[in-house]
PQR file of N, CA, C, O and H, with PARSE charges and radii, in Angstrom:
ATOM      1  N   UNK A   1     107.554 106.081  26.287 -0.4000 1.5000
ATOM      2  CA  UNK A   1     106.513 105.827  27.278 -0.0000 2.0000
ATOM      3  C   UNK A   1     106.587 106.799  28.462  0.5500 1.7000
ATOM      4  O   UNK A   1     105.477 107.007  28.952 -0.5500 1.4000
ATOM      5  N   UNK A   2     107.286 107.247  28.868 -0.4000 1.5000
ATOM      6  CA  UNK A   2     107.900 107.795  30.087 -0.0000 2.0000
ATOM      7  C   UNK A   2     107.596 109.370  29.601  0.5500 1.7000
ATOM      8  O   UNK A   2     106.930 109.981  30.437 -0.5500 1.4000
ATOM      9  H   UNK A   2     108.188 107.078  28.469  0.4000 1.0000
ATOM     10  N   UNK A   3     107.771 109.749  29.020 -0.4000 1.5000
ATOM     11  CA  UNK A   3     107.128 110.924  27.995 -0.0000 2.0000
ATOM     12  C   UNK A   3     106.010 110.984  28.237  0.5500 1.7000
ATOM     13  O   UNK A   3     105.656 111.758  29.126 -0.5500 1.4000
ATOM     14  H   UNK A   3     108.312 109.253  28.340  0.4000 1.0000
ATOM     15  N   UNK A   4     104.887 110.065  27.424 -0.4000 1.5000
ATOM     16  CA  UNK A   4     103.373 109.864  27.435 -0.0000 2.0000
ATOM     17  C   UNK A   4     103.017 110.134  29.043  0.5500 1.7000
ATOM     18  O   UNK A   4     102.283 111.024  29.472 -0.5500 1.4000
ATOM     19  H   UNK A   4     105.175 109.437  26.701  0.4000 1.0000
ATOM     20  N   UNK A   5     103.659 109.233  29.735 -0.4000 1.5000
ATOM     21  CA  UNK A   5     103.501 109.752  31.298 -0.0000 2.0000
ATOM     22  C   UNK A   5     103.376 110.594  31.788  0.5500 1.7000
ATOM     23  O   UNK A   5     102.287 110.854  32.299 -0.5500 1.4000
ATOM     24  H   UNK A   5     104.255 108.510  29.386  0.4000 1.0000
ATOM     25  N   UNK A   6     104.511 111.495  31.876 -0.4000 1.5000
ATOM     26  CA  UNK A   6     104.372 112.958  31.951 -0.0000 2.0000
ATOM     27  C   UNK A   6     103.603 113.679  31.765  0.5500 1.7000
ATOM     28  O   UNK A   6     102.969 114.369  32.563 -0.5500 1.4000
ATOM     29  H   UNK A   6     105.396 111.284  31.461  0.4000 1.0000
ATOM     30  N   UNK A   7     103.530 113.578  30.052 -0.4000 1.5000
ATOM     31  CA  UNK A   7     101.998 114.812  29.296 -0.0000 2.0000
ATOM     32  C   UNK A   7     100.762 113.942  29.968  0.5500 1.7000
ATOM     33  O   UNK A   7     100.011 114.892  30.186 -0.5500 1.4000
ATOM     34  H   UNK A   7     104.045 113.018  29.404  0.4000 1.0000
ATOM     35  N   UNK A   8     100.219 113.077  30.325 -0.4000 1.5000
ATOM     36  CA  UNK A   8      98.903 112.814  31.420 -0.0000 2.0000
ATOM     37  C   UNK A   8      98.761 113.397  32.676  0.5500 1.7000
ATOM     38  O   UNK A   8      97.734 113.853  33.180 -0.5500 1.4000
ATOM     39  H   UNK A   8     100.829 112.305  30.148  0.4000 1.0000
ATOM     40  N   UNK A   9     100.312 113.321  33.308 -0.4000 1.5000
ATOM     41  CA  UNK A   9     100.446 113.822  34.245 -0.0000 2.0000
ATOM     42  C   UNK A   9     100.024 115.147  34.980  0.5500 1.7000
ATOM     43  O   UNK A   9      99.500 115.383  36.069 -0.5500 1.4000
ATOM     44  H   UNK A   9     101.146 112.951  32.899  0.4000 1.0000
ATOM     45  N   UNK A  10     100.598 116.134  33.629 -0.4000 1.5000
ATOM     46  CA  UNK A  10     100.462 117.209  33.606 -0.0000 2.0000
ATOM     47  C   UNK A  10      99.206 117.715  33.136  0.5500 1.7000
ATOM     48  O   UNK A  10      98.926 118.860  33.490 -0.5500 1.4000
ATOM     49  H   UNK A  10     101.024 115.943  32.745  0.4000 1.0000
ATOM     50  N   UNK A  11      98.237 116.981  32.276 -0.4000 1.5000
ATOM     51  CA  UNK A  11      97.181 117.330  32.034 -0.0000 2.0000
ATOM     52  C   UNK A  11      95.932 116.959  33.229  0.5500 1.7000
ATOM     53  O   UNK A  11      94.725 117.133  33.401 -0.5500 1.4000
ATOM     54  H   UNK A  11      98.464 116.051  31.988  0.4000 1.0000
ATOM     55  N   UNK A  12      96.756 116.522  33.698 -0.4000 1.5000
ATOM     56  CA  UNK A  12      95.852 115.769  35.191 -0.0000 2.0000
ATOM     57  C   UNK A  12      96.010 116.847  36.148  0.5500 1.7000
ATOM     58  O   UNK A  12      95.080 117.342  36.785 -0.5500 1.4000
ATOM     59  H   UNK A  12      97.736 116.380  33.558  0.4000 1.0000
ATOM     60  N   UNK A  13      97.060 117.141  36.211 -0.4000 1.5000
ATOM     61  CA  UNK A  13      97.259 117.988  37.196 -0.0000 2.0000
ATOM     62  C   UNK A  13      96.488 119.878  36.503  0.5500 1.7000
ATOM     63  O   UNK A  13      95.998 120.558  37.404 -0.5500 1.4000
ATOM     64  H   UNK A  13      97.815 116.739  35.693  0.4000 1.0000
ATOM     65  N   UNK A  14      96.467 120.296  35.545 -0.4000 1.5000
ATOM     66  CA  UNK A  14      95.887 121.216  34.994 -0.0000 2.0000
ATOM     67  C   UNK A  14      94.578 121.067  35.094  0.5500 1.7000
ATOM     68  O   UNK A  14      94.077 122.160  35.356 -0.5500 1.4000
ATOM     69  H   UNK A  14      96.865 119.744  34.812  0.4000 1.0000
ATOM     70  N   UNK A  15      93.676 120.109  34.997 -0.4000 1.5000
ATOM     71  CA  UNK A  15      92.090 119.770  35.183 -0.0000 2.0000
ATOM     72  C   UNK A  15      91.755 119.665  36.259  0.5500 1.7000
ATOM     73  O   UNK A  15      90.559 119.697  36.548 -0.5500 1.4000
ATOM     74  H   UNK A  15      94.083 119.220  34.784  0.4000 1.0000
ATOM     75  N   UNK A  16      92.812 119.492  37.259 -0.4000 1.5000
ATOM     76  CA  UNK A  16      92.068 119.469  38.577 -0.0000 2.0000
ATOM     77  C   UNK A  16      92.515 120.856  39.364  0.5500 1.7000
ATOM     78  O   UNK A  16      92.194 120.974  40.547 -0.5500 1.4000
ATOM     79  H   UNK A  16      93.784 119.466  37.024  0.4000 1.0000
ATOM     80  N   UNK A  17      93.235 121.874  38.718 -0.4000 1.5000
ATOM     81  CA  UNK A  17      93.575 123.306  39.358 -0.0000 2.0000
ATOM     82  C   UNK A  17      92.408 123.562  38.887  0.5500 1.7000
ATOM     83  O   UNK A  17      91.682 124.125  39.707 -0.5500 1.4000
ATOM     84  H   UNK A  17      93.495 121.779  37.757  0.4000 1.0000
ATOM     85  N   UNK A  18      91.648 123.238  37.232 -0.4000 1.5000
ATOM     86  CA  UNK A  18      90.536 123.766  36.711 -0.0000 2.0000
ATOM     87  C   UNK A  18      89.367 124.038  37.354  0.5500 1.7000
ATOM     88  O   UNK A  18      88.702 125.073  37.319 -0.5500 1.4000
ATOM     89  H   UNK A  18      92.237 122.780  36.566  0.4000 1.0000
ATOM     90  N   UNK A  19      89.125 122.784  38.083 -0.4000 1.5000
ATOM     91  CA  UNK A  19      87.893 122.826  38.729 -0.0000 2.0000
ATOM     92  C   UNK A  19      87.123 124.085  39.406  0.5500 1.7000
ATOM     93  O   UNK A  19      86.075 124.667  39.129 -0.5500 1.4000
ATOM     94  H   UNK A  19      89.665 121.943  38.112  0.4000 1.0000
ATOM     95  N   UNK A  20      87.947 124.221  40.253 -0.4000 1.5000
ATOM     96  CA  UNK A  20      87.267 125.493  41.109 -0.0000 2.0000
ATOM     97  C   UNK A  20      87.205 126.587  39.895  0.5500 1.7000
ATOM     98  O   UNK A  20      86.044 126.912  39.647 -0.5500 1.4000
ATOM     99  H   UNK A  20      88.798 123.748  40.478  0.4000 1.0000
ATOM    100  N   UNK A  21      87.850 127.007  39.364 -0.4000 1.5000
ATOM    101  CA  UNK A  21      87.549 127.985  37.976 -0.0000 2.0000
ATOM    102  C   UNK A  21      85.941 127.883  37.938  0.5500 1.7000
ATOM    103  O   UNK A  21      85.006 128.541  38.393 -0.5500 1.4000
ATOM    104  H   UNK A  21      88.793 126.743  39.566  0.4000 1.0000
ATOM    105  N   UNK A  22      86.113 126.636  37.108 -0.4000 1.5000
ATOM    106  CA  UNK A  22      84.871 126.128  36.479 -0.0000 2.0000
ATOM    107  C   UNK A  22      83.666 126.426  37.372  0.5500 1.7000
ATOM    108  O   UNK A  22      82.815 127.299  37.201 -0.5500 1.4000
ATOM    109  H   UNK A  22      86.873 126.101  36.738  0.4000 1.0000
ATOM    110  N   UNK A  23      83.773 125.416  38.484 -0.4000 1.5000
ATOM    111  CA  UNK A  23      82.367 125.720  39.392 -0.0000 2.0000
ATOM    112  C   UNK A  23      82.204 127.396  40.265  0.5500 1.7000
ATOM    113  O   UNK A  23      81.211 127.845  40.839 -0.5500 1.4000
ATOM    114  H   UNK A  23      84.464 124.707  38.623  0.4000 1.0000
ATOM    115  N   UNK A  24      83.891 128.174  40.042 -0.4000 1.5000
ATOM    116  CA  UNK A  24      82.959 129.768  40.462 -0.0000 2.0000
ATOM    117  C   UNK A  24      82.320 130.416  39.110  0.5500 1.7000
ATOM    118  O   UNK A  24      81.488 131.316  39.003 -0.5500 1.4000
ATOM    119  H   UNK A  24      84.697 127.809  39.576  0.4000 1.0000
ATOM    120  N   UNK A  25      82.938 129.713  38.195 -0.4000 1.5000
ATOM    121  CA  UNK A  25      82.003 130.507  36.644 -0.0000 2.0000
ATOM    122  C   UNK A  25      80.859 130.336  36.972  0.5500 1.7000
ATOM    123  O   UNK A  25      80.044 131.212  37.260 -0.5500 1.4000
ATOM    124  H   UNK A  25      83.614 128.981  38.282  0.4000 1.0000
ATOM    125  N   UNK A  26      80.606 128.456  36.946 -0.4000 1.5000
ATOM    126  CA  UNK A  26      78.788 128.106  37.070 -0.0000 2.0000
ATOM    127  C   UNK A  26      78.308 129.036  37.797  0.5500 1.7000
ATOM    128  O   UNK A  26      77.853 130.013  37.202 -0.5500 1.4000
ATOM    129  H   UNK A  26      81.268 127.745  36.713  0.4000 1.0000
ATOM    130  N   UNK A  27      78.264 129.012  39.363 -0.4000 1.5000
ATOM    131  CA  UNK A  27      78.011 129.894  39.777 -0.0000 2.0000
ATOM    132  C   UNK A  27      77.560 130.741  39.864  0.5500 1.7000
ATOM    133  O   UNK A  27      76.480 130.975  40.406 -0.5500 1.4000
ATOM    134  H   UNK A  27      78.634 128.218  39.846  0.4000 1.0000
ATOM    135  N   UNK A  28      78.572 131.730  39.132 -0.4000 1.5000
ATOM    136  CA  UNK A  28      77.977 132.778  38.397 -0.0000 2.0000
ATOM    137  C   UNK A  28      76.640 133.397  37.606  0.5500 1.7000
ATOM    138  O   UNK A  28      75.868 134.350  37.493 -0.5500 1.4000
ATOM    139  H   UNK A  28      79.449 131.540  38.691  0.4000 1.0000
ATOM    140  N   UNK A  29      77.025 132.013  37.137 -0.4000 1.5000
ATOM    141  CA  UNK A  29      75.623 132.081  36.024 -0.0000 2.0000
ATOM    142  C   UNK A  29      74.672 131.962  36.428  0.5500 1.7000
ATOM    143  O   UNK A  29      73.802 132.049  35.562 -0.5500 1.4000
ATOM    144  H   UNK A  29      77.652 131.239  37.229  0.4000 1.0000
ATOM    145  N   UNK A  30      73.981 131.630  38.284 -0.4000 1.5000
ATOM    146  CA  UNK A  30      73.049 131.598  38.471 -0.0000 2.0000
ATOM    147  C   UNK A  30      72.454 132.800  39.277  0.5500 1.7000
ATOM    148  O   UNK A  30      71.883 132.851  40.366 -0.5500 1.4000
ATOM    149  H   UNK A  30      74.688 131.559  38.988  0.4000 1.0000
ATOM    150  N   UNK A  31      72.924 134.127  37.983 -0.4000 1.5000
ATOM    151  CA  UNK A  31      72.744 135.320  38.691 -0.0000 2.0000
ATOM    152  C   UNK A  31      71.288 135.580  38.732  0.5500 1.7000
ATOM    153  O   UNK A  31      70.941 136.477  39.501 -0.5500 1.4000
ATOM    154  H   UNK A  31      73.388 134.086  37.097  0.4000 1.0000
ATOM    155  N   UNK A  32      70.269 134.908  37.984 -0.4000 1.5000
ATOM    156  CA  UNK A  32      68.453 135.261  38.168 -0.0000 2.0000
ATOM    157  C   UNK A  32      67.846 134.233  38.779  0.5500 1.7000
ATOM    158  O   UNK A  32      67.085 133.499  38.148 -0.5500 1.4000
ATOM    159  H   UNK A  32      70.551 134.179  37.360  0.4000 1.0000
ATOM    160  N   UNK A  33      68.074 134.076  39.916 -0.4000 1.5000
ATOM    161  CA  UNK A  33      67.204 133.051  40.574 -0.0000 2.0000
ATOM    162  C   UNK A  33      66.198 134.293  41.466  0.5500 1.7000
ATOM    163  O   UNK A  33      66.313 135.494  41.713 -0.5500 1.4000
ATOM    164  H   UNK A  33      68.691 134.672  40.429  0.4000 1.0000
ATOM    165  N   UNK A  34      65.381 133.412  41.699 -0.4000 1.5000
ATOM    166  CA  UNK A  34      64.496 133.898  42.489 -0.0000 2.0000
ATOM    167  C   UNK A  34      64.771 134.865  43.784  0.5500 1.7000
ATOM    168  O   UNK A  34      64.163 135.933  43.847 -0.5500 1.4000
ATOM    169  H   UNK A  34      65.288 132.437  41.499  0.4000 1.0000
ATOM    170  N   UNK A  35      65.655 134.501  44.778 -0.4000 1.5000
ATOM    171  CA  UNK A  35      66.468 135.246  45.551 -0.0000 2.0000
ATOM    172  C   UNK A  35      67.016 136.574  45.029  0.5500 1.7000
ATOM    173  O   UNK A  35      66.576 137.694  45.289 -0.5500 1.4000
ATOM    174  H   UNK A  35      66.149 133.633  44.726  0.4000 1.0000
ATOM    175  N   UNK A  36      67.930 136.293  44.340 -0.4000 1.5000
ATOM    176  CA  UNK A  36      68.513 137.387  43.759 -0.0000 2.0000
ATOM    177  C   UNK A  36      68.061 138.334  43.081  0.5500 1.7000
ATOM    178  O   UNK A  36      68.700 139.383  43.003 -0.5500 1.4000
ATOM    179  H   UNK A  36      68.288 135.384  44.128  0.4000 1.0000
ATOM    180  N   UNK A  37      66.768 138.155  42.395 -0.4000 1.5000
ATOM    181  CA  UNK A  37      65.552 139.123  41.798 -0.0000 2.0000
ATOM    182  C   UNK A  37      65.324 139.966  43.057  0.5500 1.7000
ATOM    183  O   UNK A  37      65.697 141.139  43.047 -0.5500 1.4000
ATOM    184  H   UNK A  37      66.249 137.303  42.459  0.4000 1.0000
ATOM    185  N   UNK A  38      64.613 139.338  44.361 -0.4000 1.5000
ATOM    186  CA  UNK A  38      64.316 139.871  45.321 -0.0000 2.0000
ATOM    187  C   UNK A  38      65.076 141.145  46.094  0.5500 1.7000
ATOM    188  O   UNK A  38      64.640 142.250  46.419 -0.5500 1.4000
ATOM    189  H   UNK A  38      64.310 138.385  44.368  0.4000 1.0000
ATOM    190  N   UNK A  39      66.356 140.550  46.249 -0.4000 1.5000
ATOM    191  CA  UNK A  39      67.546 141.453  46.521 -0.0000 2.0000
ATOM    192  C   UNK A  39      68.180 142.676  45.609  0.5500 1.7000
ATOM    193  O   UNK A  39      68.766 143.727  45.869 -0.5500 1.4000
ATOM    194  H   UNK A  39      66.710 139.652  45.985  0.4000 1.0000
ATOM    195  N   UNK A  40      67.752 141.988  44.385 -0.4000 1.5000
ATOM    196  CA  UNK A  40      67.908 143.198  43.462 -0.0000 2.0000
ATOM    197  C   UNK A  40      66.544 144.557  43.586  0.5500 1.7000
ATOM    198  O   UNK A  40      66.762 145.766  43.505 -0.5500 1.4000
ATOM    199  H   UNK A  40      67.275 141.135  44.173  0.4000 1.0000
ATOM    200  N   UNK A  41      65.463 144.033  43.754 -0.4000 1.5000
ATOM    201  CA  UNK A  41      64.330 144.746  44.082 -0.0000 2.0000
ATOM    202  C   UNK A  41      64.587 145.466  45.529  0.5500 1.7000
ATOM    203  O   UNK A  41      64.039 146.567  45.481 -0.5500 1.4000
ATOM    204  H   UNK A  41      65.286 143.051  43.820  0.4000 1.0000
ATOM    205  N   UNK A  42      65.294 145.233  46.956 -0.4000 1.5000
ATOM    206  CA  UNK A  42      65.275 145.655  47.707 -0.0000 2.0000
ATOM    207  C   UNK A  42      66.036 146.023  47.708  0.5500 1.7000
ATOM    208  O   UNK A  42      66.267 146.166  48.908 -0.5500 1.4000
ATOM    209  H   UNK A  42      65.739 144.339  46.995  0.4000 1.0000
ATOM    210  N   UNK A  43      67.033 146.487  47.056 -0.4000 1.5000
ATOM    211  CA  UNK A  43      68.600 147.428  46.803 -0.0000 2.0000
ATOM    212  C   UNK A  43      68.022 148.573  45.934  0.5500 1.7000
ATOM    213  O   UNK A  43      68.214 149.765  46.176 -0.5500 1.4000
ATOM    214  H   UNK A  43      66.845 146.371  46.080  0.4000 1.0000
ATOM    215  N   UNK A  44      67.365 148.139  44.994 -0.4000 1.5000
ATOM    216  CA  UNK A  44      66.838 149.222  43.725 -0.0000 2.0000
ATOM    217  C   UNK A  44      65.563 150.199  44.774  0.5500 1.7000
ATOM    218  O   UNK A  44      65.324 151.322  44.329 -0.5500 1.4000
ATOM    219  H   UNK A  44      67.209 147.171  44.796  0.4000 1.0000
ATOM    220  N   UNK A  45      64.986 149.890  45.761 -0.4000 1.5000
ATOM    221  CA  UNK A  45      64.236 150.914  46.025 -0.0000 2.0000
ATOM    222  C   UNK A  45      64.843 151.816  47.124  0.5500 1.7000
ATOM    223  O   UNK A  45      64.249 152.830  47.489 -0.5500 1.4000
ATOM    224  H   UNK A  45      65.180 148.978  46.122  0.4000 1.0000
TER
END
Protein backbone atom coordinates (compact mmCIF):
# COMPACT_ATOMS: atom_id res chain seq x y z
CA UNK A 1 0.00 0.00 0.00
CA UNK A 2 2.61 2.44 0.95
CA UNK A 3 4.18 1.79 -2.50
CA UNK A 4 0.79 2.51 -4.39
CA UNK A 5 1.12 5.80 -2.39
CA UNK A 6 4.10 6.91 -3.56
CA UNK A 7 3.60 6.06 -7.45
CA UNK A 8 0.21 8.60 -7.06
CA UNK A 9 2.23 10.73 -5.40
CA UNK A 10 4.65 11.10 -7.84
CA UNK A 11 2.36 11.07 -10.67
CA UNK A 12 0.58 13.93 -8.98
CA UNK A 13 3.32 15.74 -8.56
CA UNK A 14 4.54 15.25 -12.49
CA UNK A 15 0.91 16.54 -13.80
CA UNK A 16 0.96 19.43 -12.00
CA UNK A 17 4.84 20.57 -13.13
CA UNK A 18 2.87 19.60 -16.54
CA UNK A 19 0.56 22.16 -16.59
CA UNK A 20 2.26 25.23 -17.51
CA UNK A 21 4.00 23.07 -20.42
CA UNK A 22 0.69 22.32 -21.60
CA UNK A 23 -1.07 25.76 -21.47
CA UNK A 24 2.36 27.57 -23.15
CA UNK A 25 1.92 24.83 -26.03
CA UNK A 26 -1.98 25.82 -26.27
CA UNK A 27 -0.99 28.99 -26.58
CA UNK A 28 0.96 28.60 -29.08
CA UNK A 29 -1.35 27.27 -31.21
CA UNK A 30 -3.25 30.31 -31.31
CA UNK A 31 -0.75 31.65 -33.73
CA UNK A 32 -3.76 32.90 -36.57
CA UNK A 33 -6.02 34.89 -34.78
CA UNK A 34 -7.10 37.88 -36.05
CA UNK A 35 -4.51 40.14 -34.23
CA UNK A 36 -1.71 38.35 -35.19
CA UNK A 37 -2.64 38.30 -39.03
CA UNK A 38 -2.65 42.08 -38.57
CA UNK A 39 0.80 42.27 -37.02
CA UNK A 40 2.06 39.94 -39.37
CA UNK A 41 0.79 42.34 -42.23
CA UNK A 42 2.40 45.38 -40.49
CA UNK A 43 5.88 43.75 -40.01
CA UNK A 44 5.72 42.26 -43.69
CA UNK A 45 5.36 45.78 -45.24
Amino acid sequence: MPKNLLTVILIAIILTLLVPLTTDLYSLERAFTYDNLIRVNITSK
